[in-house]
C-alpha positions in Angstrom: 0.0 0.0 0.0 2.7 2.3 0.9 4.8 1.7 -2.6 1.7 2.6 -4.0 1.0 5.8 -2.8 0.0 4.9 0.5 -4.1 4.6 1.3 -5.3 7.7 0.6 -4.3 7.5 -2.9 -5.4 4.2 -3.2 -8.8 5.3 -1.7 -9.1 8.0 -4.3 -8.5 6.4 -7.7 -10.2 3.2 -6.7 -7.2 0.7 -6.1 -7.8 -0.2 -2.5 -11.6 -0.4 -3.4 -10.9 -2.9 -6.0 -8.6 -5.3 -4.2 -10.9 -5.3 -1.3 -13.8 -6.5 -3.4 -11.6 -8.9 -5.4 -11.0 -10.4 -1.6 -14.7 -10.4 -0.9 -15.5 -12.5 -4.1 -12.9 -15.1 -3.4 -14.5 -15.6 -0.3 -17.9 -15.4 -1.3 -17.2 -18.2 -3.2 -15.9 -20.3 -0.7 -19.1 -19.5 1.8 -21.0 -20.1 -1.1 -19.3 -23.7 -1.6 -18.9 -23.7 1.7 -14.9 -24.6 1.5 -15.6 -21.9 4.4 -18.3 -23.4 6.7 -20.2 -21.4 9.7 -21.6 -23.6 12.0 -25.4 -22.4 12.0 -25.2 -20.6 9.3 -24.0 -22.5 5.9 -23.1 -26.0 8.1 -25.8 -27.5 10.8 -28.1 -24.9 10.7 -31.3 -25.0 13.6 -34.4 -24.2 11.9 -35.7 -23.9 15.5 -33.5 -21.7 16.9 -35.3 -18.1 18.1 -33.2 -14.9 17.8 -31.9 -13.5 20.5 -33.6 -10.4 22.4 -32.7 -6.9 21.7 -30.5 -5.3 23.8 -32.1 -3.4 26.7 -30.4 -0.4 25.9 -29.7 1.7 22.4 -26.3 2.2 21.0 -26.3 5.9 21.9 -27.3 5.2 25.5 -24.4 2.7 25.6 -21.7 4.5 24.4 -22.9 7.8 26.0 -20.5 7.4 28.9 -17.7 7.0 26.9 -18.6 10.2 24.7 -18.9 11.9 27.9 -15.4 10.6 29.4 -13.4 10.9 26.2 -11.7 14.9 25.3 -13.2 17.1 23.2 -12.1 16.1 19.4 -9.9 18.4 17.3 -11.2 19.7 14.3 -12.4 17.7 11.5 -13.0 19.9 8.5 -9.3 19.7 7.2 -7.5 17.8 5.3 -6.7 13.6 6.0 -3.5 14.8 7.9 -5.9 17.1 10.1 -8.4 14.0 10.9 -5.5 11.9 11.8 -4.5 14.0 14.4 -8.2 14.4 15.2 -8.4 10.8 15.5 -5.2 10.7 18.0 -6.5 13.3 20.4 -9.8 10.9 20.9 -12.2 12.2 17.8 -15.1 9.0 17.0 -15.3 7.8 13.8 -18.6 9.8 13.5 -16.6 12.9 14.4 -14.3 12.6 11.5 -17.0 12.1 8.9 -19.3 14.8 9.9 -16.8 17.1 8.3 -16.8 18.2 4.7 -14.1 16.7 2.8 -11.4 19.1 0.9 -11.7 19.3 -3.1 -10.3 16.2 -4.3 -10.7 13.7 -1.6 -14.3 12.2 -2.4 -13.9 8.7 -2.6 -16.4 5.6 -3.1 -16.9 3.8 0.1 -15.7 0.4 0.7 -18.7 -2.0 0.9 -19.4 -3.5 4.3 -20.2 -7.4 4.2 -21.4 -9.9 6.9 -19.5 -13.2 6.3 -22.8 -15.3 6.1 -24.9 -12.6 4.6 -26.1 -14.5 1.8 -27.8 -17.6 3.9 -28.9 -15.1 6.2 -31.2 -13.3 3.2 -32.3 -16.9 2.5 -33.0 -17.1 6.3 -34.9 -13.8 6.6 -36.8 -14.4 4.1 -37.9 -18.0 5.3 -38.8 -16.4 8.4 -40.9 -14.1 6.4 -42.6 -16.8 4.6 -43.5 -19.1 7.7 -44.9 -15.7 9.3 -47.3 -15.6 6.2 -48.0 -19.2 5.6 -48.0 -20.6 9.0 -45.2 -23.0 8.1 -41.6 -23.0 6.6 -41.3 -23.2 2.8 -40.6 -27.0 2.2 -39.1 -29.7 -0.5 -39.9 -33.6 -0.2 -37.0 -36.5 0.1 -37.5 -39.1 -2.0 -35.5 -41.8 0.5 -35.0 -44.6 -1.7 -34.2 -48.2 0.3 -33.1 -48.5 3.9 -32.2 -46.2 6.4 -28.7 -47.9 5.8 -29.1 -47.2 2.0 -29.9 -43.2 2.3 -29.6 -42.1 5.7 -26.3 -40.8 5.3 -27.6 -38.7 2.0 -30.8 -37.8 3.8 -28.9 -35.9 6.3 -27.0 -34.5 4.2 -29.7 -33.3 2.1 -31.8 -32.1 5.5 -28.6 -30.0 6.4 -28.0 -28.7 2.7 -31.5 -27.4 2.6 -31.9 -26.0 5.9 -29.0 -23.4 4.9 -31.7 -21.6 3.2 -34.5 -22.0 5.8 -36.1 -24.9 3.8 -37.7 -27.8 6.0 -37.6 -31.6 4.2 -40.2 -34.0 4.4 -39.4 -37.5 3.6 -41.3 -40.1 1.9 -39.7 -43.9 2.2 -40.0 -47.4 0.5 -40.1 -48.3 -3.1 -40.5 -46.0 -6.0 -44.6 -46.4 -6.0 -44.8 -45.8 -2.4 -42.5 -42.6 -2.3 -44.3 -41.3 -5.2 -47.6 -41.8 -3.7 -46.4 -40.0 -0.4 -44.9 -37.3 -2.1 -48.5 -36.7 -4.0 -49.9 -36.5 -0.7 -47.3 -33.7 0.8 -49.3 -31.2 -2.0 -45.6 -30.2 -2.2 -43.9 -29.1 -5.9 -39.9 -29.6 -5.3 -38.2 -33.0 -4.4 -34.7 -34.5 -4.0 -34.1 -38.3 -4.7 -31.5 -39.6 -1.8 -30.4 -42.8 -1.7 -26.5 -45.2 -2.7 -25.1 -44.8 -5.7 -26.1 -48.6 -6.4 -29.9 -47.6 -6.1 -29.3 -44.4 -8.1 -28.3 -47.1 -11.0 -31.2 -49.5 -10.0 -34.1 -47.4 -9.5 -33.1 -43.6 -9.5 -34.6 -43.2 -13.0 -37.1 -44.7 -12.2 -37.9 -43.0 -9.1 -37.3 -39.4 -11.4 -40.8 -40.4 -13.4 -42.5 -41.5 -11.0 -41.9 -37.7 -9.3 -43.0 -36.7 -12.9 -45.0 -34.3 -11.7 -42.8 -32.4 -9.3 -42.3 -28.6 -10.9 -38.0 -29.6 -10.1 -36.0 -32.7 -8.9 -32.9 -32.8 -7.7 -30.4 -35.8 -6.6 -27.8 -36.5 -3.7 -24.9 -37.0 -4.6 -22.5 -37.6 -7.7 -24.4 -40.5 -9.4 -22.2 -42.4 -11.6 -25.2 -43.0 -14.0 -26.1 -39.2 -14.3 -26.7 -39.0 -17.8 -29.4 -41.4 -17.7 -31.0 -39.5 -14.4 -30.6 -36.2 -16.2 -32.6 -38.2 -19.0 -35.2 -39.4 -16.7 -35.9 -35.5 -15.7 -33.0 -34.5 -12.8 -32.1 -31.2 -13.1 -29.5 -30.6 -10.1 -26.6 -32.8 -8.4 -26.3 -31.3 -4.8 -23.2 -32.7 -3.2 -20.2 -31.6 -1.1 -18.6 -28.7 -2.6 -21.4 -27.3 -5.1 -22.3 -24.1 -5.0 -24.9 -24.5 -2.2 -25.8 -21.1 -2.4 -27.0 -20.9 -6.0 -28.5 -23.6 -5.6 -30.4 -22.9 -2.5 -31.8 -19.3 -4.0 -33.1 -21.2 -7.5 -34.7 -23.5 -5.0 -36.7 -20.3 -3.3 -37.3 -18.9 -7.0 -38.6 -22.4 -7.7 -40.9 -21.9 -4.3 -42.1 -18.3 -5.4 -40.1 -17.1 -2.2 -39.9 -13.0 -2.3 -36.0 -11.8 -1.1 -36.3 -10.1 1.9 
């Protein structure tokens, strides 16, 4: 930064702007595949969990005393030098950007970003649909075989969805039977879960018999996924996807409004 002018300059052509963003896509795209997991948030999520109360007291009331302890701030209308200095003799951060900056200075702010910001939108506005329907938005499992067979993938599946505030709802057994339990959820979206040896067996034929869902998805990286693309699969969800994506066409696919 310093061979370049230090920040200041960097601040007003853009630079440091740039190479922060830059940062924040890379890892964007590591929440979003989670390669960077937040427990709660993009890994083990609780759809049960209640937010915490407010705090009894308002930011102003809290850092009153300190505003009232600290020495009067030097003035703030100069130049970067004269806020530096302002900033060393105890001015706030809202001291040094009340004043008017000196011709030349203006530069675009540096975007704030909350690490899990994109499954919390998903969140919010889950929150926002159970508050209107009574229940969370929700996407049938298609469990094929035993609990040995697709447990492991069912969980999996249960965790990946609930990133984005979705709740499963699993139907088991053979193809007929899941089909005719996932008729009686009334519900539009599923995902087939089960081994990769069912997935050859009977996955495309579990696909059309969930002919009717509006989108059908699969657990896992099926071996045979030509043939289930065939048979009317549309998304692979797996380890290392881009959950994200995947979890927001999932609300489009629900008719779920952004909050």
């Amino acid at each position: 930064i310093e061979a370049a002018g230090g920040v200041a300059a960097m601040l007003a052509d853009g630079r440091l702007q740039a190479a922060v963003a830059e940062v924040w896509a890379a890892r964007e795209r590591d929440l979003a595949h989670r390669r960077t997991q937040i427990i709660g948030v993009n890994m083990f999520p609780n759809l049960d969990e209640e937010a915490p109360a407010p705090p009894s007291m308002a930011w102003p009331e809290i850092v009153a005393p300190w505003h009232a302890r600290r020495p009067a701030p030097a003035a703030v209308d100069g130049d970067l030098a004269t806020r530096v200095a302002a900033a060393r003799h105890g001015a706030a951060i809202g001291d040094l950007s009340g004043g008017a900056a000196a011709d030349g200075e203006d530069a675009a702010p540096i975007t704030a970003h909350r690490l899990g910001e994109g499954f919390e939108a998903l969140r919010d506005a889950s929150d926002a649909w159970a508050e209107a329907h009574g229940q969370r938005p929700r996407v049938f499992i298609a469990a094929l075989g035993t609990p040995a067979a697709h447990g492991a993938r069912v969980d999996f599946t249960r965790n990946y969805l609930a990133a984005g505030g979705i709740e499963a709802i699993d139907g088991q057994g053979a193809p007929d039977e899941i089909a005719a339990a996932f008729t009686a959820s009334g519900l539009d979206l599923a995902i087939i879960c089960g081994s990769d040896k069912l997935y050859e067996a009977e996955g495309a034929a579990m696909a059309a018999a969930l002919g009717g869902a509006d989108w059908l998805g699969l657990a896992g990286r099926a071996a045979n996924a030509d043939v289930l693309r065939a048979a009317g699969i549309e998304t692979f969800i797996h380890a290392g996807d881009d959950c994200l994506a995947t979890l927001r066409a999932i609300h489009a696919k629900l008719g779920i409004a952004g909050p």
